[in-house]
C-alpha positions in Angstrom: 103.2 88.1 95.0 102.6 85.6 97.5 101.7 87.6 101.2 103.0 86.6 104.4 100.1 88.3 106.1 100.0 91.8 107.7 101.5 93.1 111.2 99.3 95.6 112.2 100.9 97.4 115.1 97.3 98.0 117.1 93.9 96.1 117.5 91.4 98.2 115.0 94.4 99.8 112.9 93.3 97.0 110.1 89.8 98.2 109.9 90.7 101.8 109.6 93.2 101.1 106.7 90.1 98.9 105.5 87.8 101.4 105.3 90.2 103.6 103.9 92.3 102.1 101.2 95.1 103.6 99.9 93.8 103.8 96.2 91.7 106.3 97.5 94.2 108.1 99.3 96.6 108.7 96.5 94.0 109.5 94.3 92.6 112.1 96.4 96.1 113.7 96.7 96.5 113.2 93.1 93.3 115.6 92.4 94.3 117.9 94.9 97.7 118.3 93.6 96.4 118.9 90.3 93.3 121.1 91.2 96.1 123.7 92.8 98.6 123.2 90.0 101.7 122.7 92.7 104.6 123.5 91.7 108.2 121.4 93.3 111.4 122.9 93.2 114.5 120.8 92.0 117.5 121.3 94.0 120.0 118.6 92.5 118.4 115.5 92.4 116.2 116.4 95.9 112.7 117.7 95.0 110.6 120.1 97.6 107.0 120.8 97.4 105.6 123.5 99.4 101.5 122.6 99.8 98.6 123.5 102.0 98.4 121.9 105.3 95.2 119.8 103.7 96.9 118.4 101.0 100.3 117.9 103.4 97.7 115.8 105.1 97.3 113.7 102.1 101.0 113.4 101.7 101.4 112.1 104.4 98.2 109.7 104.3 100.0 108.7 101.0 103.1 108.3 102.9 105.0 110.4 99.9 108.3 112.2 100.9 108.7 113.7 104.5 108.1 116.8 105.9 111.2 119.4 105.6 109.7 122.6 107.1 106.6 123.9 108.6 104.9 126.8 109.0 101.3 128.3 109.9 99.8 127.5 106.8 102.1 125.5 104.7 104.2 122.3 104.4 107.5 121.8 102.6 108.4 117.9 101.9 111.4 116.4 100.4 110.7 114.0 97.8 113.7 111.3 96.9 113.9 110.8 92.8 111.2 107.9 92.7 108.8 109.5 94.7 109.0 113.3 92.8 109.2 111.4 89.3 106.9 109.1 89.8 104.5 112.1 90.8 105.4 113.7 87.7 105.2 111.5 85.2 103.0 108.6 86.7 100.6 111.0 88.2 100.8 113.8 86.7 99.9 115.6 89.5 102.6 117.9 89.9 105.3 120.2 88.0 109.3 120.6 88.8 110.9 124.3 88.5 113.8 125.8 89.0 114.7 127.9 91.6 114.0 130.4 88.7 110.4 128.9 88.5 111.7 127.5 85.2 110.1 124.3 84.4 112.0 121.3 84.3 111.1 119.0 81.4 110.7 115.3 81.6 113.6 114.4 79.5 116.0 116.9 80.9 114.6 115.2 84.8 115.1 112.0 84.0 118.2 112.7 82.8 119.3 114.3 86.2 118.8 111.5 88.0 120.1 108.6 85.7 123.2 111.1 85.3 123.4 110.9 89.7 122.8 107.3 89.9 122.7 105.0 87.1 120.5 102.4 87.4 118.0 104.7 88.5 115.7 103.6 85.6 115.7 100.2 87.1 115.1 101.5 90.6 112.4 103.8 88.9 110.6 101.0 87.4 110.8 98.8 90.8 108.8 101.7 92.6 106.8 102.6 90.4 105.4 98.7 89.8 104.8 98.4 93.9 103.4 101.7 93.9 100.8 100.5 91.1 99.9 97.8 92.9 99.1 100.1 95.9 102.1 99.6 98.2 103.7 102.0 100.4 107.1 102.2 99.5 109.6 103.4 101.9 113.5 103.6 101.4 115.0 100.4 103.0 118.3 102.1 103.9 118.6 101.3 107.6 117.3 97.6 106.7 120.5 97.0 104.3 117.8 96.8 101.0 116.6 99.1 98.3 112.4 99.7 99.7 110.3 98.6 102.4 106.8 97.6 101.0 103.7 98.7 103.6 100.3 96.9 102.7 99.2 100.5 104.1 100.6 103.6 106.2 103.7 102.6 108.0 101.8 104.2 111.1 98.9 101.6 110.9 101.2 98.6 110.0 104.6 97.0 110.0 106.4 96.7 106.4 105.9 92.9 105.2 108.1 93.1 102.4 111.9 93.8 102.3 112.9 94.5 99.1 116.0 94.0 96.6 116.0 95.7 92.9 118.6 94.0 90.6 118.8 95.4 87.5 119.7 92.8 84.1 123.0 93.0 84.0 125.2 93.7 80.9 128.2 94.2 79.6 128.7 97.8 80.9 127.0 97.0 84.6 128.9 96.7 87.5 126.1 95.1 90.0 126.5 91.6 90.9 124.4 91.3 93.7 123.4 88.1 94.8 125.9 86.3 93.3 127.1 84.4 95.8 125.9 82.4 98.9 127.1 85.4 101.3 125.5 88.5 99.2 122.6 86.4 99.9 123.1 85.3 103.1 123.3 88.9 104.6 120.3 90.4 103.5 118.3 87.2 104.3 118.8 86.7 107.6 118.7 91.0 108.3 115.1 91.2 107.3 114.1 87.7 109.1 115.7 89.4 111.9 113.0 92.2 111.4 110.3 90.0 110.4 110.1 90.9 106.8 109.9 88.3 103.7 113.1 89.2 101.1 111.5 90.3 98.2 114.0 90.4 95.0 112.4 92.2 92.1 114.5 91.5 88.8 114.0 94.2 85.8 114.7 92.5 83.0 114.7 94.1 79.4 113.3 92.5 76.2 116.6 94.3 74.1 119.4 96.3 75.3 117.2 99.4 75.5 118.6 102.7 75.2 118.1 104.2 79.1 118.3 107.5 77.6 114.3 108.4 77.6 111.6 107.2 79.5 110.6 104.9 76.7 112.7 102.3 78.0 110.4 101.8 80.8 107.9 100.3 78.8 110.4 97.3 77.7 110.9 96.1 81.3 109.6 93.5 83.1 109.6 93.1 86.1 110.1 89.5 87.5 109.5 88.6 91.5 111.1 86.1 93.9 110.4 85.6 97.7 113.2 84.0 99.4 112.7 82.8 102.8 115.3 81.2 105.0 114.7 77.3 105.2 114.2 76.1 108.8 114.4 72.7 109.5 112.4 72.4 112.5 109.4 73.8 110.4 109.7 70.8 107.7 110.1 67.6 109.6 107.3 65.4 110.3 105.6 66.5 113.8 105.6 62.5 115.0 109.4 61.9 113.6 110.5 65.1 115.5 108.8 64.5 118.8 109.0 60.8 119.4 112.6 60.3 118.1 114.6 63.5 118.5 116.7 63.3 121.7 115.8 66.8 124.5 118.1 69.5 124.4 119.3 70.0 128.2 
């Protein structure tokens, strides 16, 4: 992945992410999590997880889910579907109930959300990669994309990378995104708008796996490509363009 270089958003905010990288961070929560053997409640395909204010803190250092409710002493965030499963089954660092305080098992989860949105494998996978490779990822709703990728806490830095998941399409798929020049178009120009490099992540499959279980997950691949807007200015020869191009009045 070819970077485009960070925008932190104040003088200093690139030593303090420096000196605390978010490796650490997650795996801190990840222990803590663990260590107090949190339990997060499943209401459709939303998770909550009611935690300490310290490991809240951590959460949110992590930049996983957002905060729902607080009170004195505890902190209740809402987790989307790639965030809760990929603290369940990447992780491991928390379990999913019922409201019953039933557990939830991970075929019966994954299930739930592949059953609410189907290419939620694909999705799955495209978070979970980023997220591997240390990456805040943030929904990229209100930019028109899938994620925002954050080299660190979205408080500390502007996102670099906006980013488009497209699934391998088969015969039973009904995504054709980028298919043609406008599907392209729009999203290219949105996040140059909001200085951020178009990031399309393609998960391709080695065989028409069977989406039914989490094995699938290990027969993707995922394949990258930055697209960036050409600009003519930026590729003509500096004494071509200033001895010989006429002055705009």
């Amino acid at each position: 992945m070819k970077l485009s270089g960070p925008r932190w958003k104040r003088k200093g905010f690139a030593d303090i992410a420096r000196a605390n990288p978010m490796s650490k961070i997650v795996l801190q929560l990840q222990t803590s999590l663990k260590q107090s053997k949190s339990n997060a409640t499943l209401s459709g395909s939303i998770v909550y997880l009611k935690v300490k204010l310290e490991v809240g803190e951590l959460l949110e250092q992590a930049s996983f889910g957002k905060i729902f409710t607080s009170q004195d002493d505890r902190q209740n965030f809402q987790l989307n579907p790639e965030e809760s499963f990929y603290m369940y089954h990447a992780l491991k660092c928390i379990n999913i109930v019922r409201d019953d305080e039933t557990p939830v098992e991970e075929l019966e989860l994954w299930k739930i959300f592949t059953s609410e949105r189907k290419e939620f494998p694909e999705f799955y996978k495209a978070y979970s990669y980023l997220r591997s490779k240390n990456w805040v990822v943030r929904l990229g709703t209100n930019y028109g994309v899938d994620f925002v990728a954050y080299r660190h806490h979205p408080a500390l830095v502007h996102a670099e990378y906006a980013v488009l998941v497209i699934p391998e399409k088969d015969s039973n798929s009904k995504i054709d995104r980028l298919s043609s020049w406008p599907s392209l178009c729009c999203p290219l120009r949105l996040s140059g708008s909001v200085a951020k490099t178009l990031l399309v992540l393609y998960i391709m499959s080695s065989c028409n796996s069977n989406k039914s279980s989490t094995s699938c997950l290990d027969k993707f691949t995922v394949k990258e490509r930055i697209v960036r807007r050409w600009i003519p200015e930026q590729s003509r020869e500096d004494h071509f363009s200033k001895k010989y191009l006429p002055r705009l009045k």
